[in-house]
C-alpha positions in Angstrom: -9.0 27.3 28.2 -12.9 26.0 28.1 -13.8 25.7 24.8 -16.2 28.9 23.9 -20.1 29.1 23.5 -19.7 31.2 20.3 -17.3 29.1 18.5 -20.7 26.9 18.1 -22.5 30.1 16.0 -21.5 32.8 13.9 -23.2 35.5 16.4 -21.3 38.7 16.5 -18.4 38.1 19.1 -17.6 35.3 16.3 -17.4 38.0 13.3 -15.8 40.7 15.6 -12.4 38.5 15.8 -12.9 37.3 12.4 -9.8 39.7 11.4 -7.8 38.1 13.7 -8.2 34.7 12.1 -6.9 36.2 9.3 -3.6 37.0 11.4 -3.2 33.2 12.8 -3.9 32.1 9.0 -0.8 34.0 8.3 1.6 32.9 10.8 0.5 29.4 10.4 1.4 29.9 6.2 4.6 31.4 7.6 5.7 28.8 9.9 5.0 26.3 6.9 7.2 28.0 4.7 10.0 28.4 6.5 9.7 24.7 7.5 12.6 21.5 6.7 10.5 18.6 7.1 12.5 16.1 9.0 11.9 12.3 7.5 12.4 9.9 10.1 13.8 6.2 8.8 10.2 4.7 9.9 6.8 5.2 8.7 5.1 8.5 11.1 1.3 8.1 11.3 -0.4 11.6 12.7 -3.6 11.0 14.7 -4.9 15.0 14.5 -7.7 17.2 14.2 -8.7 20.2 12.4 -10.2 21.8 15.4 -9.1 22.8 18.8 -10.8 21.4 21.6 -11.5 17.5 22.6 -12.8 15.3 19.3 -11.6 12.1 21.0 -8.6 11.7 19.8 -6.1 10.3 22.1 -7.7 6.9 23.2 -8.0 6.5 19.3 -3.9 6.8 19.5 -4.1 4.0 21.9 -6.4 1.9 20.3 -4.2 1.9 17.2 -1.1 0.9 19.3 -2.7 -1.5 20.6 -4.5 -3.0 17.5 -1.0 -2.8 15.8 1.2 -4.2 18.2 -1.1 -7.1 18.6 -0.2 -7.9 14.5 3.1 -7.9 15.4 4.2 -4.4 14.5 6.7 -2.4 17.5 4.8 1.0 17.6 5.7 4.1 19.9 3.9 7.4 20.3 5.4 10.6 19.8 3.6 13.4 22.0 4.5 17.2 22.5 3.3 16.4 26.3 0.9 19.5 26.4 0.7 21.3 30.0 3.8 19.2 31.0 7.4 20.8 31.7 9.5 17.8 30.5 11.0 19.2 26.8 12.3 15.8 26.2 13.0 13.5 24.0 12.5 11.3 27.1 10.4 8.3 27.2 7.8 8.0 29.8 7.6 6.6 32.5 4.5 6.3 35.1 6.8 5.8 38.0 8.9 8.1 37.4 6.6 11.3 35.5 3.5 12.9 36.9 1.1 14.9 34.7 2.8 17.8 35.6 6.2 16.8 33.9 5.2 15.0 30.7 1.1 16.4 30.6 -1.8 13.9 31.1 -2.4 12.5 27.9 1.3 10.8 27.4 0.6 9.4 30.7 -2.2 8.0 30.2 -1.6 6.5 27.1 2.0 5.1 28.6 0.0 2.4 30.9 0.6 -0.3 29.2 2.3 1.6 26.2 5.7 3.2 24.8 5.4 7.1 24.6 7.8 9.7 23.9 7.3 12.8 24.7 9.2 15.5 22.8 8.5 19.4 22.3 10.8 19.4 19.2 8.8 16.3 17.1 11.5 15.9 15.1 14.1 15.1 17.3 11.5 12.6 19.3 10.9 10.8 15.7 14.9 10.8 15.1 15.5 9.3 18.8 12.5 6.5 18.4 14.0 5.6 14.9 17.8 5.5 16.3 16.9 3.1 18.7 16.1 0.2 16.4 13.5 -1.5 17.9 10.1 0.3 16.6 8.7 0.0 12.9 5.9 2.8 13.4 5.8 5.8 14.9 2.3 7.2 15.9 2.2 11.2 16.3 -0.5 12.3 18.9 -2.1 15.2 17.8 0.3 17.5 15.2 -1.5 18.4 12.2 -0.7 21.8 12.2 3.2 20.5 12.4 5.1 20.9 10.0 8.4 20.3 11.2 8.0 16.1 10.7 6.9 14.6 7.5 3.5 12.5 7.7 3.4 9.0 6.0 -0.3 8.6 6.8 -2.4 11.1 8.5 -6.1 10.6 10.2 -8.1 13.0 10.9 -10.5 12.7 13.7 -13.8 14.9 13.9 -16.5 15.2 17.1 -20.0 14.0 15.6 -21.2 16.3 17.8 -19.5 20.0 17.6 -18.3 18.7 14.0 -16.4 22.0 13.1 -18.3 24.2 15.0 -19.2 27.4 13.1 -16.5 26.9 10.4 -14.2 29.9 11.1 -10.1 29.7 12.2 -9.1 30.7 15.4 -9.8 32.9 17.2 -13.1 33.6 15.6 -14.3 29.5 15.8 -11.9 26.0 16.6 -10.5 25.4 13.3 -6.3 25.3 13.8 -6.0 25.9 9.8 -8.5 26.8 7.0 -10.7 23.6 6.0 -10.1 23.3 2.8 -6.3 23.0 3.0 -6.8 20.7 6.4 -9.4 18.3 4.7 -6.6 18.1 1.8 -3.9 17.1 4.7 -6.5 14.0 5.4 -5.5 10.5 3.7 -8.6 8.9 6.4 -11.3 10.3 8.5 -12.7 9.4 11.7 -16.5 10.4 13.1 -16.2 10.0 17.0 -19.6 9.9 18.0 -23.0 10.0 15.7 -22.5 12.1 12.9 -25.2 15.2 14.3 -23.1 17.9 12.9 -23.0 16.4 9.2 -19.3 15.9 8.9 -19.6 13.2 6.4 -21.0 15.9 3.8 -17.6 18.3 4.4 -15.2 15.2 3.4 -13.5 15.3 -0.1 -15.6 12.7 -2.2 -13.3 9.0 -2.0 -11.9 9.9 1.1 -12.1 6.8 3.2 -14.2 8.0 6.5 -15.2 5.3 9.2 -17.4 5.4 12.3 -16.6 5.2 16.5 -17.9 5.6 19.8 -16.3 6.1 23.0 -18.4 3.7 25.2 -17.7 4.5 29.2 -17.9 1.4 31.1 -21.7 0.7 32.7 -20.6 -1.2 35.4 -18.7 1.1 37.2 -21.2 3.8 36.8 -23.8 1.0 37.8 -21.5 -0.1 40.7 -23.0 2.6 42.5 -26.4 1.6 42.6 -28.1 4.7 42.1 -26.4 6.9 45.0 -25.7 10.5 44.1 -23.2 11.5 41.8 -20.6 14.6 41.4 -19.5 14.3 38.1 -16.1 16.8 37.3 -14.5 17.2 33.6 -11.6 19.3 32.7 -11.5 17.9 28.9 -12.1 19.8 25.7 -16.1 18.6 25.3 -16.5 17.9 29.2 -20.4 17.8 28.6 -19.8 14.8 26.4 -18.4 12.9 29.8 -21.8 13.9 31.8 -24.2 12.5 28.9 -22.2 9.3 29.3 -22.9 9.3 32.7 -26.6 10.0 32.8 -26.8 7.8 29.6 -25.5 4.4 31.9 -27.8 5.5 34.3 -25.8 7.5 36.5 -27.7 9.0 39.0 -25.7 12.9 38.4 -26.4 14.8 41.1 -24.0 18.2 40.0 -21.2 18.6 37.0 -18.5 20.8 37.6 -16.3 21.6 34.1 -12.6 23.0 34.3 -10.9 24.3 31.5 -8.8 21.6 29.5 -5.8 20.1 31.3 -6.5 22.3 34.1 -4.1 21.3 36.8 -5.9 20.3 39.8 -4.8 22.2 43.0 -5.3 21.1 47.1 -7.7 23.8 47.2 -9.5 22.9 44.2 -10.0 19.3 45.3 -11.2 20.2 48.5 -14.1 22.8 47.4 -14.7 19.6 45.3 -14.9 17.1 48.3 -17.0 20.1 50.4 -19.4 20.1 47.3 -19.8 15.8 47.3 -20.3 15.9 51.0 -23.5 18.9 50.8 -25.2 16.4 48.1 -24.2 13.0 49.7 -22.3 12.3 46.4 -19.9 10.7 45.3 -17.1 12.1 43.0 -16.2 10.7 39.9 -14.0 12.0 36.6 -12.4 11.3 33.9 -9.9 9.1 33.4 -7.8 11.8 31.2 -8.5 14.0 34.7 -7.5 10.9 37.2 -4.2 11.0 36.1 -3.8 14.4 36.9 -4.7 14.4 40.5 -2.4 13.8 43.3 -1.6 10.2 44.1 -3.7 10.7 47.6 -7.0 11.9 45.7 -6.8 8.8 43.0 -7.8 6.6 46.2 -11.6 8.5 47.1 -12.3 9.9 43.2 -13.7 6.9 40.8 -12.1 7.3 37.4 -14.8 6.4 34.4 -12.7 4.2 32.2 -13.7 4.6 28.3 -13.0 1.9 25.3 -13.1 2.5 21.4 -15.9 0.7 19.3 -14.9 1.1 15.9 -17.2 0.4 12.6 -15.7 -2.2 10.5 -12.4 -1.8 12.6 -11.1 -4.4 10.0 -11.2 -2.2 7.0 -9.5 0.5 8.9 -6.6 -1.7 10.0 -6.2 -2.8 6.2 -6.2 0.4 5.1 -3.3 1.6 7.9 -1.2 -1.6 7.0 -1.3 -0.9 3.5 0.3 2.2 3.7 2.9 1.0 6.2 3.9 -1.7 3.8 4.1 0.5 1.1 6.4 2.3 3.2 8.4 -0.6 4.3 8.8 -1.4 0.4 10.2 1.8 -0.3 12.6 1.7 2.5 13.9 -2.0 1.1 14.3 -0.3 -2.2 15.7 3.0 -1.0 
């Protein structure tokens, strides 16, 4: 689904479903109480968010695996493979999967990287700890989960849509009230300049630090000004368009699709049709690369994005901390 105007504003189609939040507050309660957490023999780290819709999250998962793995921990990430049709536990594998099988974000994050994809979290965190050769287990997305027990959770919020209007699903993006999901939160990540004043919602000592998703300039400046056709089907997808005009892309049209929307023959050509009326050239996401068919990945540019990450140090500390303290308790279990 795209992510709706009035989740932004309390106008009246916002107060209208207001009841219904009421119904999705109950069945989340309800699916917590009936709930066995499942404690897997090594440490579970939950990269979430309180609302639905794109906050940046996922190449934050990666740029914890890779930050971790370079001081010497063996992480893996444990996805529910949204959008894909593979149940699992089964580990992923760009050769073998497509977006369509394990969903796009567990492929993307597997370049480079071990990811499990697993409808049932639980038995992907009992099949990574079997295997004996991770330490860590980082859980993309999952706040909202409560069938695994969280060591350390993170919470990422946009700076820009914050928490949009404040209400619970339907009626606005929150996935659970806020109080009780800002009380889930042991850290707090602001992707993005903090316009939407997330920093005043935070519990007072929570620790809170600062990124950006920068897109990389030179292949938006590779083109040398020639017309652009710019398509996004992400959760914020005009987030990806400011990035482009912001590197000085020269964005000719922007077409949005709904989130993880699964690009089709006919889709891609109305797309091509569209470049070829404005002498552009197409370009996406790299979340909505993955997704196209390996003969449309040749003639679409894919804007690659990297993590810059405030005092990145203090962050790292703070996430070690709590894995030794975990380690400890397993030594003395």
């Amino acid at each position: 689904m795209k992510t709706p105007e009035f989740w932004s504003r309390r106008g009246p189609v916002a107060m209208a479903l207001t009841p219904l939040s009421l119904v999705w507050l109950a069945g989340s309660w309800m699916r917590r109480w009936r709930a066995r957490p499942y404690e897997a023999d090594i440490p579970v780290i939950c990269i979430g968010n309180l609302t639905a819709g794109g906050s940046g999250k996922t190449p934050i998962v990666g740029w914890l695996y890779d930050r971790l793995a370079a001081r010497g921990w063996n992480p893996a990430i444990l996805s529910r493979g949204y959008g894909g049709t593979e149940r699992g536990p089964v580990w992923v594998n760009g050769d073998q999967h497509d977006a369509a099988a394990c969903g796009d974000e567990p492929l993307m994050l597997a370049e480079g990287r071990e990811v499990m994809v697993a409808h049932d979290r639980a038995a992907g965190a009992s099949r990574i700890s079997a295997g004996g050769k991770h330490d860590v287990i980082l859980m993309d997305d999952g706040m909202q989960n409560p069938n695994l027990k969280r060591d350390l959770t993170i919470g990422v919020f946009d700076g820009g849509s914050g928490i949009g209007n404040g209400l619970v699903m339907p009626a606005g993006p929150l996935r659970s009230g806020l109080r009780s999901g800002m009380a889930e939160i042991d850290l707090a990540i602001v992707n993005g300049d903090d316009k939407a004043g997330i920093a005043n919602l935070l519990p007072d000592g929570l620790p809170a630090f600062q990124a950006r998703l920068l897109e990389d300039r030179a292949t938006v400046e590779s083109f040398n000004g020639a017309p652009l056709l710019a398509f996004a089907g992400i959760g914020r997808p005009a987030r990806f368009f400011r990035s482009i005009l912001s590197s000085g892309g020269n964005l000719v049209r922007q077409i949005a699709f709904a989130d993880h929307h699964p690009y089709s023959q006919l889709d891609l050509a109305r797309l091509q049709e569209d470049a070829h009326r404005h002498g552009a050239d197409l370009i996406t996401t790299h979340k909505d690369w993955i997704r196209l068919p390996a003969d449309w990945r040749s003639i679409i540019t894919m804007l690659p994005v990297t993590v810059d990450l405030d005092n990145d140090g203090g962050l790292l500390g703070f996430v070690e901390q709590h894995l030794e303290t975990c380690r400890g308790k397993e030594t003395h279990g």
